[in-house]
C-alpha positions in Angstrom: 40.9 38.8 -18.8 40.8 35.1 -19.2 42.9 34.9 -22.6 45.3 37.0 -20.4 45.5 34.6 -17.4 48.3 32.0 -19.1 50.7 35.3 -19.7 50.1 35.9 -15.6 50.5 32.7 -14.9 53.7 32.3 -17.1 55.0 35.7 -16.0 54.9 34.9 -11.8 56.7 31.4 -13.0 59.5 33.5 -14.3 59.6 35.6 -11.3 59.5 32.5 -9.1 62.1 31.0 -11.6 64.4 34.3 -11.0 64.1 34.3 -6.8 65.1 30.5 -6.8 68.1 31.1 -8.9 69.1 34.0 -6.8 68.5 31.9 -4.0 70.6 28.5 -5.4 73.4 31.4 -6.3 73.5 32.7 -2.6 73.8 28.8 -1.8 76.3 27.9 -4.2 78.5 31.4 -2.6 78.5 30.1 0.5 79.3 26.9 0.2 82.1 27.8 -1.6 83.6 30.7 0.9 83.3 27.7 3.2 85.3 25.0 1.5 87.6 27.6 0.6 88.4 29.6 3.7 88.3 26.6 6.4 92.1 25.3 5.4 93.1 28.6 5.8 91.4 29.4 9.3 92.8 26.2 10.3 96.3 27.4 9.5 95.4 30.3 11.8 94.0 28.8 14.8 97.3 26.7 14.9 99.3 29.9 14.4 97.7 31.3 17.3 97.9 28.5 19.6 93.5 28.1 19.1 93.5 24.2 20.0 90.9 22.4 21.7 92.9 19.5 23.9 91.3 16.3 24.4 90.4 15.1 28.0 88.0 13.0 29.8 84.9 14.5 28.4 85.5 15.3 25.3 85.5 12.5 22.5 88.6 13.3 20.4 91.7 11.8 21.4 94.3 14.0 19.4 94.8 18.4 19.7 92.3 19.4 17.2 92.2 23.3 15.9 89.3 25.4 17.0 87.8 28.5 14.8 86.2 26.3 12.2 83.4 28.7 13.2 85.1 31.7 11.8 85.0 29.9 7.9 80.8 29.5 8.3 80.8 33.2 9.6 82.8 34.6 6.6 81.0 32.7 4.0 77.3 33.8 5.8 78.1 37.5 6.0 80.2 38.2 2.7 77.6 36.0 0.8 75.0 38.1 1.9 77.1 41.3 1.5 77.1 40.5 -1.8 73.1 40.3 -2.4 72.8 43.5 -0.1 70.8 45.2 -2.2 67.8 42.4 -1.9 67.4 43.0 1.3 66.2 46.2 4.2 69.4 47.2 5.1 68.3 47.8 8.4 67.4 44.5 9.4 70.1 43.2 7.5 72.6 45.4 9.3 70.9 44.7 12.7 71.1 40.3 11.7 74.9 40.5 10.8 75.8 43.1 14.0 74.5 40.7 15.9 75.8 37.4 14.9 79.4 39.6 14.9 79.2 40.2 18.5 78.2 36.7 19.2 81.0 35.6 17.0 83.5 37.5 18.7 82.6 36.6 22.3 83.4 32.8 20.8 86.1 33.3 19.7 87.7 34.7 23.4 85.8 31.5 24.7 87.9 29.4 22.3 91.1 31.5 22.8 91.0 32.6 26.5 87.7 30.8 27.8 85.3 33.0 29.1 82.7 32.4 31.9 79.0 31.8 31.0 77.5 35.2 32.5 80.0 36.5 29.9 79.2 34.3 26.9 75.4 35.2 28.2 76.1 39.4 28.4 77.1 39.1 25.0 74.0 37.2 24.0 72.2 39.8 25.6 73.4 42.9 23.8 73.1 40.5 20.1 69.7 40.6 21.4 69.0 44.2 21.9 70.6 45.0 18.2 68.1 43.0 16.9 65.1 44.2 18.9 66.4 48.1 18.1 65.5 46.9 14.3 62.8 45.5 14.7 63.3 41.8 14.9 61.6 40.7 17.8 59.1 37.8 19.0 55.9 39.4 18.6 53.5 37.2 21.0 51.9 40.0 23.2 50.7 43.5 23.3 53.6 44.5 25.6 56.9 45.0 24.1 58.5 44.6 26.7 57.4 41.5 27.5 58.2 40.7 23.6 61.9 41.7 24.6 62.2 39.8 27.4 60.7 36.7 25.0 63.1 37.6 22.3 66.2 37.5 24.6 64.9 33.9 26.1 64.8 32.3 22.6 68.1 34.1 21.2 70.2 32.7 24.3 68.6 29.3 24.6 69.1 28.7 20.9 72.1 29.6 20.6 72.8 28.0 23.5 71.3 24.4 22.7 73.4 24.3 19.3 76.4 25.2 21.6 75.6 21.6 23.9 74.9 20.0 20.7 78.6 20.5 19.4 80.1 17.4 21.0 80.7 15.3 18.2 82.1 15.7 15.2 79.9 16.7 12.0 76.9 17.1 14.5 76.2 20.5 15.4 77.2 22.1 11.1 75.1 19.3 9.6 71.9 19.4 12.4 71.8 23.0 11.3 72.1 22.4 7.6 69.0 20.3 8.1 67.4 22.8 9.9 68.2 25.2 7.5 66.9 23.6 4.3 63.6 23.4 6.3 63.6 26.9 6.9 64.7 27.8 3.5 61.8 25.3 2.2 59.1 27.0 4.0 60.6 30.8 3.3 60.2 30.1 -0.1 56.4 28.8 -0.4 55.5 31.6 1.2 57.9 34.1 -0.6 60.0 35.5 2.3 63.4 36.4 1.0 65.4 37.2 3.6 64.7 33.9 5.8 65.4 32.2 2.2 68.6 33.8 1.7 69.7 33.5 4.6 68.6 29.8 5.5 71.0 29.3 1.6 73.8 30.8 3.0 73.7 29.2 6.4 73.0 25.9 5.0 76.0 26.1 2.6 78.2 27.5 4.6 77.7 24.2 7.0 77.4 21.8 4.1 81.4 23.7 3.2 82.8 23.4 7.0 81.1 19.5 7.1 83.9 18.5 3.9 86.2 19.3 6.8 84.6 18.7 10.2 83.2 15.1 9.2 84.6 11.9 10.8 87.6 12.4 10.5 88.0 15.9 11.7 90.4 18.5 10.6 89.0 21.2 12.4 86.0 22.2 15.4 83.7 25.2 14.9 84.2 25.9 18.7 82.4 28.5 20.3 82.8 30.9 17.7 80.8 28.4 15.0 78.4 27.3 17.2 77.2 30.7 18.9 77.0 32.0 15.5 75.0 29.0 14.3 72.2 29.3 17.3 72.0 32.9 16.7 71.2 32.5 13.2 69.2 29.6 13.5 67.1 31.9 15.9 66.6 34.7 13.7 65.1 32.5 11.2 62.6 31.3 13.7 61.8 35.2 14.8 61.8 36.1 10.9 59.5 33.1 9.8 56.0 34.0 9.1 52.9 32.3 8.7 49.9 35.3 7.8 47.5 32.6 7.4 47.6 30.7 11.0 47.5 32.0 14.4 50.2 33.0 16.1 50.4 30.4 17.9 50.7 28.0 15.1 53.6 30.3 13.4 55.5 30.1 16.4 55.5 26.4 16.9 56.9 26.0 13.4 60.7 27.0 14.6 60.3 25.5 18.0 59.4 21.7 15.9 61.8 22.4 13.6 65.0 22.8 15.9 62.8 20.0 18.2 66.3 18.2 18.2 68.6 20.7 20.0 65.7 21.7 22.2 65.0 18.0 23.2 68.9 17.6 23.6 69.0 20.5 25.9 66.0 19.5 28.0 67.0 16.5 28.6 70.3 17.1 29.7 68.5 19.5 31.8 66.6 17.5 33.7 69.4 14.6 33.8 72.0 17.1 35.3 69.4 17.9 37.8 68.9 14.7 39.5 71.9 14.3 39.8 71.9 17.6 41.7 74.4 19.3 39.9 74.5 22.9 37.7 72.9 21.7 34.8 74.4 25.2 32.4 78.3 24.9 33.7 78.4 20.7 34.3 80.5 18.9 31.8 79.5 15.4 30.9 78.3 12.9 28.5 75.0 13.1 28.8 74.1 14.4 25.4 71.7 12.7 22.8 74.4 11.9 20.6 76.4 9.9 23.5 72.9 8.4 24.4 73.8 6.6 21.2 77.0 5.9 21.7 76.2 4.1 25.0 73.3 2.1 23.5 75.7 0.5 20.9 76.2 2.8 18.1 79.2 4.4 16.8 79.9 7.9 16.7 79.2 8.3 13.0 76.0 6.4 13.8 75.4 8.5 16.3 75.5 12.2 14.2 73.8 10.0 11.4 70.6 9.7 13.4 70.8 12.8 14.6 70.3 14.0 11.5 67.6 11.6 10.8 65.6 12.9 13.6 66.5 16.7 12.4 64.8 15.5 9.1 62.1 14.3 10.8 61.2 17.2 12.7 61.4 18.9 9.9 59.0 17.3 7.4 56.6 17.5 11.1 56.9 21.2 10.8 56.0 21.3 7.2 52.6 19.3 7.9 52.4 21.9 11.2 52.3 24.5 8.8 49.3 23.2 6.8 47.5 22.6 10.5 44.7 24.5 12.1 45.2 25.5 15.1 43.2 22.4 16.5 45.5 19.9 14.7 48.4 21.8 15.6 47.3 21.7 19.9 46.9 18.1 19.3 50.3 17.8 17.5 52.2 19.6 20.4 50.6 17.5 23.2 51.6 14.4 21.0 55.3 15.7 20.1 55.4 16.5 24.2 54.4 13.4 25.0 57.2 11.9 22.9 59.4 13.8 24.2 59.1 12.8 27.5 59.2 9.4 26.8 62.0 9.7 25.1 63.6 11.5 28.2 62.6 8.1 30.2 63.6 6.0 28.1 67.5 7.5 27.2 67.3 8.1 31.6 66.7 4.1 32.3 68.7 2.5 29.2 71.2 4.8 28.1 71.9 7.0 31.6 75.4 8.9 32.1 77.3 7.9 35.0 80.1 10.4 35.3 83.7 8.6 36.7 84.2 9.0 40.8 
């Protein structure tokens, strides 16, 4: 048995070998959908009239086409149409359904605009897809509180990446970060499907960034960043850590989107005192104008943005590694953080919206 543990040894190398490849492959495909395809979605979304103006609280100064979001969706789906047979079709069907629906209410937001209970219904019935197959939050005994829970993190993901998308580059490369994280910890503990999809998701962003970077040719809109929060989400429900608690498995999504999420509670809470609906309230109040206002330019801006996303990122790699002792102490810490930081941006860097 011992003379035969080098050819074991030598033999799950080459397996390992073979899932990475398939895994830089599925990369490599979407990333190239995504270069290719974004030109020609742009030519689309001006043929149709899709064009996000500029105004007072928006950034860009000059019409800008929208349904960038479309090119990230095509190179996601028909990359991982083509490695179909890796996966269970049924949560495979059930992942795509739902990021098609989700994709589709974006784009009538982008064309038509549609109201948030709308956007939200959507969300909902993305959700239920999902849950039909399977894919659900699995904190407590009751399923339906599980559903309830599923629908919550689906809608305020997807969500959060959709407040995120006020800058150019920021909301496609914060979720390549958060993607290569994903696909780093799918892969150490051998979960395809999160891998490949984490591959596909990052490329397709790293393809849309070539054109979305300062300066932009095109927005994701709606479409791109719906599809983006629902994806992102999935990962987190899919992610699995046998060896901690449950607890522990589940703060290892919620520390590694800890950028959007802090974005989103922060606006939150600023939007609230100054007693106005803080889901429906324009303004530029976001982390990345935070920035802006305390001297940085807009590239800066996304830059550390991105810094922070790797940052939460190599934090949930040690969270993974944690007990669930260390990890308790590590959430009251990141908290506390947090909510310094939300003092801090409130008192030095505080949005006054114009009279």
């Amino acid at each position: 048995m011992r003379a035969l543990r080098p050819c074991l040894i030598f033999i799950k190398r080459i397996h390992m070998s073979v899932s990475l490849a398939q895994i830089f492959l599925i990369f490599l495909s979407a990333l190239t959908m995504s270069i290719v395809s974004t030109p020609l979605v742009r030519r689309l979304a001006i043929a149709v009239g899709i064009i996000d103006q500029p105004n007072a609280r928006k950034v860009h100064t000059n019409p800008v086409p929208l349904l960038g979001g479309l090119a990230i969706y095509g190179g996601v789906v028909v990359t991982l149409l083509i490695w179909d047979d890796q996966f269970i079709l049924r949560e495979l069907a059930a992942i795509l359904g739902g990021a098609t629906i989700v994709v589709v209410c974006g784009m009538l937001d982008d064309k038509w605009g549609l109201s948030a209970s709308l956007k939200l219904l959507g969300q909902i019935i993305a959700c239920f897809v999902l849950i039909y197959a399977g894919i659900q939050v699995q904190l407590f005994a009751s399923p339906w509180l599980n559903a309830l829970i599923t629908i919550a993190w689906v809608a305020g993901i997807s969500n959060a990446i959709n407040f995120l998308d006020n800058m150019d580059g920021l909301s496609a490369g914060l979720t390549a970060v958060a993607s290569a994280f994903f696909l780093q910890l799918a892969v150490l503990n051998g979960q395809f499907l999160v891998a490949a999809l984490s591959a596909a998701t990052m490329g397709a962003c790293i393809g849309f960034l070539r054109h979305n970077f300062v300066p932009t040719k095109i927005f994701m809109g709606d479409t791109g960043s719906l599809f983006l929060g629902f994806i992102l989400a999935v990962l987190g429900i899919k992610l699995r850590f046998p060896s901690n608690s449950i607890i522990v498995t589940w703060m290892i999504p919620i520390v590694v989107l800890g950028v959007p999420i802090f974005d989103t509670s922060m606006v939150i809470v600023a939007r609230l005192r100054r007693r106005v609906n803080p889901f429906n309230t324009p303004g530029k109040d976001h982390i990345s104008h935070r920035f802006v206002a305390l001297g940085s330019s807009r590239r800066e801006a996304v830059l550390i943005c991105y810094m922070l996303g790797v940052g939460c990122g190599i934090t949930a790699t040690m969270l993974s590694k944690a007990d669930v002792q260390e990890a308790y102490a590590l959430a009251a810490l990141l908290i506390g953080i947090a909510l310094v930081g939300i003092w801090l941006f409130e008192r030095y860097a505080r949005y006054n919206p114009p009279k």
